[in-house]
C-alpha positions in Angstrom: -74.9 16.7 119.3 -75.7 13.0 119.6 -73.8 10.8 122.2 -72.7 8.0 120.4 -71.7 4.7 122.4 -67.9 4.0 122.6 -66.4 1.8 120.0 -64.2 -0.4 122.1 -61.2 -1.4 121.1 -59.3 -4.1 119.4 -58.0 -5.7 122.5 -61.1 -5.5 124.2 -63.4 -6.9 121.2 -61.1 -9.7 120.8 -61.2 -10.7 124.4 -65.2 -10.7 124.3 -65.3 -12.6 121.1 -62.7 -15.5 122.7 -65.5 -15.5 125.4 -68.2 -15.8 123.3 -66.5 -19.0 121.0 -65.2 -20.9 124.9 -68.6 -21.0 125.8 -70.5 -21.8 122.5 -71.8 -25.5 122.1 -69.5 -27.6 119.9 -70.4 -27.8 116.2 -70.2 -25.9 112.9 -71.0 -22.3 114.4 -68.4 -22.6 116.6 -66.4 -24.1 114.5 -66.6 -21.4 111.6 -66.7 -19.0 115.0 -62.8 -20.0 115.4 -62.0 -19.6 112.2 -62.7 -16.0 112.1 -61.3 -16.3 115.6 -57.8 -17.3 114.7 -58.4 -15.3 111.2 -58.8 -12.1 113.8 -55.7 -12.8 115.7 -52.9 -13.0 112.0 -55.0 -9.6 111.3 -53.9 -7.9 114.5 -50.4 -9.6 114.7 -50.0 -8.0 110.9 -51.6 -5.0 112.7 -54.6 -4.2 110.4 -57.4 -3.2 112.6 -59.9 -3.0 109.9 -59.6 -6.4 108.9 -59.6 -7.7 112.4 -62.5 -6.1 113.1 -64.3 -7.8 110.0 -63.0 -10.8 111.3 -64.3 -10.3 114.7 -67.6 -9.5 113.3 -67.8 -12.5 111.4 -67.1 -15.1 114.4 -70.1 -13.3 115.8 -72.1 -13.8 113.4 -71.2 -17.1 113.2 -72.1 -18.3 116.6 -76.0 -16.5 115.8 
C-alpha cells in the first residue's frame, strides 16, 4: 500500500493561497490571483468544497 501525502484541507489551502496573492508583485497575475481568491471564498461560504478547491487551484496557477 502506497503512502499517499495528506490532502489538506479547505481552511488550510485557503490560508496558503491568501499568502501566496499578499506577497505576489502587483500586476495581472495577481490580479487574476484574487479573483479566484475572492471566487474561492463565495464557494466555501455557499459551502461547496469542490468548487473552492478549483478556485484555489486557479489563483495558483495564476500567480505561475
Amino acid at each position: 500500500m502506497e503512502a499517499k501525502s495528506p490532502v489538506p484541507n479547505t481552511a488550510e489551502k485557503m490560508k496558503s493561497v491568501k499568502t501566496a496573492c499578499d506577497s505576489a508583485q502587483a500586476g495581472p497575475k495577481k490580479d487574476a490571483a484574487l479573483k479566484h481568491y475572492h471566487a474561492a471564498e463565495k464557494a466555501q461560504t455557499a459551502k461547496n468544497d469542490g468548487e473552492c478547491h478549483r478556485e484555489l487551484n486557479a489563483a495558483t496557477q495564476a500567480l505561475v
